[in-house]
C-alpha positions as CSV (number, residue, x, y, z in Angstrom):
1,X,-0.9,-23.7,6.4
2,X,2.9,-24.9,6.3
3,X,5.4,-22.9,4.6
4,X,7.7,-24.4,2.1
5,X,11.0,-25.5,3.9
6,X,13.6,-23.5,2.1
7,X,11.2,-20.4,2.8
8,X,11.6,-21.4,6.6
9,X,15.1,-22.1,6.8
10,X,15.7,-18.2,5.1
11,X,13.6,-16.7,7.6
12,X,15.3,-18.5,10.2
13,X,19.1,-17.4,9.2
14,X,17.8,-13.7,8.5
15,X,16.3,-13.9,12.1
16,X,20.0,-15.1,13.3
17,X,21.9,-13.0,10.9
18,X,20.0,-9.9,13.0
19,X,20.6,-11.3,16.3
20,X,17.1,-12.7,17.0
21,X,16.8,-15.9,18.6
22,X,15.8,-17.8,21.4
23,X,17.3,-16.3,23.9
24,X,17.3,-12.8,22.9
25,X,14.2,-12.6,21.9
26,X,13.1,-13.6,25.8
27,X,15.3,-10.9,26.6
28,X,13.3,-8.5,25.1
29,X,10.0,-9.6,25.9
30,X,11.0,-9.3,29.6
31,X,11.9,-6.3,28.5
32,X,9.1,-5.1,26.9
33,X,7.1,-6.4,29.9
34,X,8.9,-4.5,32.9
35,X,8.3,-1.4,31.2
36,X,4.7,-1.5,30.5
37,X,4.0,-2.9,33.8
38,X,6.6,-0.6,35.8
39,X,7.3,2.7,33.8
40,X,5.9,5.2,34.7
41,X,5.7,6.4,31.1
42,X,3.7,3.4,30.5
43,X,0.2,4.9,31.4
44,X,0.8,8.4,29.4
45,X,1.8,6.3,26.2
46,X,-1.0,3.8,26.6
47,X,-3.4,6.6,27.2
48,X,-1.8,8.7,24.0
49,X,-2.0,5.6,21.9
50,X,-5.8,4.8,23.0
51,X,-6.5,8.9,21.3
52,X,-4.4,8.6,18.8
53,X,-6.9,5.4,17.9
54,X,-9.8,6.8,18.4
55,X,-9.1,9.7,16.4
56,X,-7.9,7.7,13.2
57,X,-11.7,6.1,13.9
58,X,-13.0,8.7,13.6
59,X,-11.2,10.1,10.4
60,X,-12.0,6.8,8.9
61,X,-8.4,5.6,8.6
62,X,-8.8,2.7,10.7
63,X,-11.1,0.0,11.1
64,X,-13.8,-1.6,8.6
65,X,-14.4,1.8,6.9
66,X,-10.9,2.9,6.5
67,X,-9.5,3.6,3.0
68,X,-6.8,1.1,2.9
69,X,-8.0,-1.9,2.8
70,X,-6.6,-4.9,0.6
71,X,-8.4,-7.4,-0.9
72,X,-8.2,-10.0,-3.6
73,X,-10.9,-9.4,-6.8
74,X,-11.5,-10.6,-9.5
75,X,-11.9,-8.5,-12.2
76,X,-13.8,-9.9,-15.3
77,X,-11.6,-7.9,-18.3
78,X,-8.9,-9.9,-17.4
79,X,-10.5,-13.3,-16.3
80,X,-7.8,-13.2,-13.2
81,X,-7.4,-12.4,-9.4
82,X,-5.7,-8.9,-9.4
83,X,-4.7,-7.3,-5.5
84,X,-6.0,-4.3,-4.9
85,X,-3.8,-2.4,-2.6
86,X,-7.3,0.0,-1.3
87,X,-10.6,0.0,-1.0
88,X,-10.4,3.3,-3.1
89,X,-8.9,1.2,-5.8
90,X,-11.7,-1.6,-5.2
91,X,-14.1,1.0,-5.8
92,X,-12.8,2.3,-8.9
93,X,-12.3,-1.3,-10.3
94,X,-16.1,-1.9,-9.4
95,X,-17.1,1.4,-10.9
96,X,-15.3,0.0,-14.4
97,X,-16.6,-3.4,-14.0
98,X,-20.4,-1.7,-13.8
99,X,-19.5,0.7,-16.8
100,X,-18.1,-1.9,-18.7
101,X,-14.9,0.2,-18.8
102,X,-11.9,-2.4,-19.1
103,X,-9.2,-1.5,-16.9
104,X,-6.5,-3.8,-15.0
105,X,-3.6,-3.5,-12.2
106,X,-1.7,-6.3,-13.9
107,X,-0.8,-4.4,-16.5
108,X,3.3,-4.8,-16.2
109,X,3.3,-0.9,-16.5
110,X,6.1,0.7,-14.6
111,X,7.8,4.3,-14.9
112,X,11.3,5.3,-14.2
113,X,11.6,8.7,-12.0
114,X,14.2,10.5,-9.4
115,X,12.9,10.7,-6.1
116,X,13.7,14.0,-4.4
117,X,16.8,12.8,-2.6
118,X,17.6,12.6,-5.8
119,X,17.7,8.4,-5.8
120,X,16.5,6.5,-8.9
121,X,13.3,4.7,-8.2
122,X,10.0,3.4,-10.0
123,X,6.5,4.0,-10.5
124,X,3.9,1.8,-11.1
125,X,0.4,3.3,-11.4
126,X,-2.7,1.9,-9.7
127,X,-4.6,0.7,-13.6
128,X,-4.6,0.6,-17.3
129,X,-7.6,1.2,-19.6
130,X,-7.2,-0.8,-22.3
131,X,-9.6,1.2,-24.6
132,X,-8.6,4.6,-24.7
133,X,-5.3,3.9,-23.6
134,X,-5.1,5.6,-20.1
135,X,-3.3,5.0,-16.9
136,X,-4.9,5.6,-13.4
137,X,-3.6,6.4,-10.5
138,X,-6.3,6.3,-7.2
139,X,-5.6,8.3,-4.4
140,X,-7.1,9.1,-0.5
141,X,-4.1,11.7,0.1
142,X,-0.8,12.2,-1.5
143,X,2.4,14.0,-1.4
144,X,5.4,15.9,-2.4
145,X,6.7,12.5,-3.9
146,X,3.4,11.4,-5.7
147,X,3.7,14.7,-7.6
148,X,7.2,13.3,-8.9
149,X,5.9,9.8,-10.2
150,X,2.8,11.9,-11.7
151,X,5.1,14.2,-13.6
152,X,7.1,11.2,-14.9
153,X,3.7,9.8,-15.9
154,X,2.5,12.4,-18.0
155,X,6.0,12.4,-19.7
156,X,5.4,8.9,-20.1
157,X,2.4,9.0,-21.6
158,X,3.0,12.0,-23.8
159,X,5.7,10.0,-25.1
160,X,3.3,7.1,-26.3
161,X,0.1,9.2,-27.1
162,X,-1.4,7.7,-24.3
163,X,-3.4,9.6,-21.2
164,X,-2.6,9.8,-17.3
165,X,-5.5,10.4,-14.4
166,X,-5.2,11.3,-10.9
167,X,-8.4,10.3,-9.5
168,X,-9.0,11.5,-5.6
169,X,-11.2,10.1,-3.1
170,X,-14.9,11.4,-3.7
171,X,-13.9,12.5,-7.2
172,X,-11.8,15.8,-6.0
């Protein structure tokens, strides 16, 4: 698949812009292949990489069971493709589609909030429902900043008279 031209010529100036081209980037590769080949770091990485993989297998965070997976779906309340950013997010979606619960990601939904540094940013939770009125966030794992954006959610909502739901993987 080509790319549109202008999209090429962008790519190409921020590539130059950052010092990457031709040459340099045959610099690096050369680079990059003197010190796998001659380090003697090399085989200590490669061999803490290779555990590091195989324990992500097996905590399911990578490879075809792993929780973050995108896809594509189509989702029949809206009559559209919407993306859904994880497989825990497919599943919910598919859960609503069997219950006949409308929901939807496209929902142009998104929520001020101050990040703990203190910087402005915005949140924009995972679905809508459409007949109660409910926002959805779905969630493998979270952290000290997905507490923030919830907060600002239920302020959100509160505001509107609408709900907010943290849903964790295998319904916790």
């Amino acid at each position: 698949m080509s790319k549109h031209p202008d999209v090429a010529k962008s790519r190409a100036m921020k590539m130059t812009l950052a010092g990457m081209n031709e040459e340099s980037n045959r610099k690096r590769s050369k680079s990059v292949n003197h010190f796998w080949s001659e380090s003697p770091l090399a085989p200590i990485l490669r061999a803490e990489a290779s555990d590091r993989a195989i324990r992500l297998l097996d905590e399911n965070k990578i490879g075809p069971q792993a929780p973050f997976k995108t896809e594509h779906k189509f989702n029949p309340f809206t009559g559209t493709e919407e993306y859904m950013h994880s497989s825990w997010e497919t599943a919910f979606l598919d859960t609503c589609i069997s219950r006949g619960y409308p929901v939807t990601k496209d929902h142009g939904i998104t929520i001020p909030y101050t990040h703990p540094d203190g910087s402005a940013h915005t949140y924009v939770p995972d679905f809508y429902a459409f007949e109660d009125r409910t926002l959805y966030e779905v969630k493998g794992r979270h952290d000290e900043v997905d507490v923030v954006k919830w907060e600002a959610a239920q302020h959100f909502c509160a505001k509107r008279g609408w709900k907010f739901q943290v849903l964790f993987e295998g319904g916790s």
